[in-house]
C-alpha positions in Angstrom: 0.0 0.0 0.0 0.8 3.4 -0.6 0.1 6.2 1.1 -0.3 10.0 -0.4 -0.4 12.6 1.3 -3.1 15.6 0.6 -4.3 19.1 1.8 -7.9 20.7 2.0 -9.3 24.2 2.2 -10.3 23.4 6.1 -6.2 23.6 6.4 -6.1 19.8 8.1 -3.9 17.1 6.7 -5.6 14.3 5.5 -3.9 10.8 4.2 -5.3 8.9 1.1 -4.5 5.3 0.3 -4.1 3.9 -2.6 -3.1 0.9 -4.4 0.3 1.1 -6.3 -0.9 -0.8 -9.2 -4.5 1.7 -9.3 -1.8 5.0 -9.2 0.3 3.1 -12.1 -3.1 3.7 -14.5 -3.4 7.1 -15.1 -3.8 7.7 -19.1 -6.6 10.3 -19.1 -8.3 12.7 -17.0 -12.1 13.8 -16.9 -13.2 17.2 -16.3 -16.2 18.5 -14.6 -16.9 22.0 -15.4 -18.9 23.7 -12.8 -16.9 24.5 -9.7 -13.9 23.1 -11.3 -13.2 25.2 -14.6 -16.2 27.7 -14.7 -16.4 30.1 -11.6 -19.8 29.2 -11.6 -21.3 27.8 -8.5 -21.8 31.5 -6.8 -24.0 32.3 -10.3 -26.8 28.9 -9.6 -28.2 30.6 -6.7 -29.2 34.1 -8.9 -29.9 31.2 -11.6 -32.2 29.3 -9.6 -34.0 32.2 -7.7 -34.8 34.1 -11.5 -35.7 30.3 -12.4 -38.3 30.0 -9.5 -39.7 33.7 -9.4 -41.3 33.0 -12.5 -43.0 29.8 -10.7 -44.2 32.4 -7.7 -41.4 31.1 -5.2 -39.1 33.5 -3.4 -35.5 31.1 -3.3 -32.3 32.3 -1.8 -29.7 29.7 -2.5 -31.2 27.3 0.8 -31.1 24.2 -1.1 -27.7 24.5 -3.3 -26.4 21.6 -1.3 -29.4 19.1 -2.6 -28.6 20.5 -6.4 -24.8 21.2 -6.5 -23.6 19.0 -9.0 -26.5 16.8 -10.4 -28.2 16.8 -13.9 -30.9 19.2 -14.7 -33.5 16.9 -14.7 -32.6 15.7 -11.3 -32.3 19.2 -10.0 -35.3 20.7 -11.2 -37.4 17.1 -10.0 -36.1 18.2 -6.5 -37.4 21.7 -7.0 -40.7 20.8 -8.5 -41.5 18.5 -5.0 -40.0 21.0 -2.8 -41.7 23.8 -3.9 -44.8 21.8 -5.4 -44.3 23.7 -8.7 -47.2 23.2 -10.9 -44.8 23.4 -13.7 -43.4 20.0 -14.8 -39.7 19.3 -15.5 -39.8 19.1 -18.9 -41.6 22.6 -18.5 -39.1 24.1 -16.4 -36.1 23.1 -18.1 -36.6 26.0 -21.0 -37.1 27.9 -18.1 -33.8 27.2 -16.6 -31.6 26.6 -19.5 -32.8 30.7 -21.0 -31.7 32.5 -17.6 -28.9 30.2 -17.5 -27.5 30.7 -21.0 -27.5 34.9 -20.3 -24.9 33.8 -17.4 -22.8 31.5 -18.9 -22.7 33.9 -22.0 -22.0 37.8 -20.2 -21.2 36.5 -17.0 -19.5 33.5 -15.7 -15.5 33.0 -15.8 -12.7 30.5 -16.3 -10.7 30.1 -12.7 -7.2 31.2 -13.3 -5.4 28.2 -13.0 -7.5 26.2 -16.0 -5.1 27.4 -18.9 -2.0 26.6 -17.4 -2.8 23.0 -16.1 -4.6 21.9 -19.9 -1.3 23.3 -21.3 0.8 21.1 -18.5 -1.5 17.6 -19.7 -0.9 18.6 -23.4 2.9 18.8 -22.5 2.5 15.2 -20.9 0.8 14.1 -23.8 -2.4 13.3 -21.3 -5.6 13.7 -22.9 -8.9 15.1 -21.7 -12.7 15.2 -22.1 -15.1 17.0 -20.2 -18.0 15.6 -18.9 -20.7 18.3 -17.4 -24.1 18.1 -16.1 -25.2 21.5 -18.1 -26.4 21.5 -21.5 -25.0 21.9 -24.1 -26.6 24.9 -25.8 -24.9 26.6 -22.4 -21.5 24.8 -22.6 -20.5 25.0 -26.3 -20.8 29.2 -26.7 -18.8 29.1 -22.7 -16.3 27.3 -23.9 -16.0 28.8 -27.6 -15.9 32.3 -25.7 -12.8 31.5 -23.6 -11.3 29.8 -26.2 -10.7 26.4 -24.3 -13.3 23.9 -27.0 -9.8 22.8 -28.8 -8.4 21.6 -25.3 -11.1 18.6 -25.2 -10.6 15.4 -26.5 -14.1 14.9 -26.1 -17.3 16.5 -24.8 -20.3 15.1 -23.1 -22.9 17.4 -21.7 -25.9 16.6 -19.5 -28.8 15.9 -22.6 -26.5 12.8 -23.9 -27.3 10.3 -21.3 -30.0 9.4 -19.5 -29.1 9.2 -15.8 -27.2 12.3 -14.9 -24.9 12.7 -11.8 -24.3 10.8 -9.2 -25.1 7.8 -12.0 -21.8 6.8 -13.7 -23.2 7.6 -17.2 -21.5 10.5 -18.0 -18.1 9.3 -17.1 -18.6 5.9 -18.7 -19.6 8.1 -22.0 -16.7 10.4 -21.8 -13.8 7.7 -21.3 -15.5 5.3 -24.0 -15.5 8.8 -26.5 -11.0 9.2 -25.5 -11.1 5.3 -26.1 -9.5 4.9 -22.3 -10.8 2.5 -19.5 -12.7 4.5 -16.8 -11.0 2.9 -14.6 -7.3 4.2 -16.0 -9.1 7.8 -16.0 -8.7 10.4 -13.3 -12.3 12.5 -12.6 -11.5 16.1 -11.7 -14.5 17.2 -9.2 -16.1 19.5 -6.8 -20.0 18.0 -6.0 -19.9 15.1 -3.7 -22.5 14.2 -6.6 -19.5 14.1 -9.0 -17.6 12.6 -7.2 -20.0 9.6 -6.6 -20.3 9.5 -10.0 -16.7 9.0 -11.1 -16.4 6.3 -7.9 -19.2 4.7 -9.5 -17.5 4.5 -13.2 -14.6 2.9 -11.6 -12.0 5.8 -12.1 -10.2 7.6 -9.5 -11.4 10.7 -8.2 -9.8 14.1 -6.6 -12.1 16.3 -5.6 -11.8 20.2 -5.1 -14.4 20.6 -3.0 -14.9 24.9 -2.4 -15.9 25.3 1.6 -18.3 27.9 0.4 -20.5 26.0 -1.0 -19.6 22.3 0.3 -18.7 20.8 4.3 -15.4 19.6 3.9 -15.4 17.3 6.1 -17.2 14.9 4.0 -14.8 14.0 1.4 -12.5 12.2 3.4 -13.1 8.5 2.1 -15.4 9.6 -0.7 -12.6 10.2 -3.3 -9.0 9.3 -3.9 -7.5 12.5 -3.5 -8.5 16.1 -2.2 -6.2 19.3 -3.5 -6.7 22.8 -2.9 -7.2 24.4 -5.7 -7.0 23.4 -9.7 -3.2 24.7 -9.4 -1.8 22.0 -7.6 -3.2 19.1 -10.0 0.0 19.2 -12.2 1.9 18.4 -9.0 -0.7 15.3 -8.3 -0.1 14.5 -12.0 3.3 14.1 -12.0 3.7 12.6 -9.1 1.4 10.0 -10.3 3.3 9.4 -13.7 6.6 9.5 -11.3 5.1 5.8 -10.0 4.8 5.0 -13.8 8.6 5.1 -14.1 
């Protein structure tokens, strides 16, 4: 066994183990895009609240936590029974997807570190595919507008499978579209939903969970690695291809 060792936002140390033979796998990474490379997550509240004023319902952000990460089916199915919305999913997804194209569109940026660490996996000749629970009529003009669409290997976005987050299906998708084994894929994360759902596909997982929006304190045994921020994943990265050798 080997043992790695790992930081979080709450500053405590935390210890992951993992198997040599699972760290000698790494071909591919899988990227999540909310929380990870769009600076999105503080936008979904204002999102969510336009979303449900024009249902009647006053919201404030009080149930991110039960939305943070999953599908938009899934998250507008736990809206509709929380708020008993007369408006049915397939009604409310318009809804959602209008406001949340303006956002993603005039609004929402990349976090700093996203350039420099695709450039670092190009330079290690590790390819990548995003796999995001948005839409893709929000996803394709973001990523067009900061230039990054080139960077993919492959893009999956919430409307190609059926079962969103925290099901496998995206994951599965994305590593079947590089041609690499889920399970010789790293998942780069923020949701504990995520996260789940790259456990569940077989690959490894760090997470980046952002204390703002997420209790910490959860992730400990729920992924294979936790980091910081998206800066230090090069580090992780080599390190990892370092056990290759």
């Amino acid at each position: 066994m080997t043992r790695y060792h790992v930081t979080c936002r709450a500053a405590k140390m935390l210890w992951v183990t993992l198997r040599r033979e699972i760290m000698n796998s790494i071909e591919a990474l899988l990227f999540d895009l909310d929380g990870v490379i769009a600076d999105s997550e503080t936008m979904w509240n204002a999102i969510d609240g336009a979303m449900l004023a024009e249902c009647g319902v006053s919201y404030n952000g009080e149930h991110k936590e039960h939305v943070l990460g999953k599908s938009f089916p899934l998250a507008l199915q736990f809206y509709k029974e929380t708020f008993d919305l007369k408006q049915s999913v397939d009604e409310l997804m318009p809804i959602r997807t209008r406001i949340a194209a303006d956002f993603y569109a005039t609004k929402i940026d990349i976090y700093p570190d996203v350039r420099p660490v695709m450039d670092f996996l190009r330079a290690e000749n590790l390819p990548f595919a995003l796999a995001t629970s948005s839409v893709g009529s929000l996803i394709r003009p973001f990523l067009q507008r900061h230039k990054l669409t080139d960077y993919f290997a492959a893009i999956v976005t919430g409307e190609q499978v059926t079962r969103g987050k925290p099901y496998p299906d995206i994951y599965l998708l994305a590593a079947s579209q590089i041609g690499i084994a889920p399970e010789k894929c790293l998942v780069v994360e923020d949701a504990l939903a995520g996260v789940q759902a790259g456990k569940s596909a077989g690959a490894q997982v760090v997470a980046i969970p952002d204390p703002r929006f997420m209790d910490v304190t959860l992730y400990p045994g729920k992924c294979d690695f936790i980091l910081n921020n998206l800066g230090e994943l090069p580090d992780l990265v080599h390190q990892l291809r370092q056990k290759q050798t």
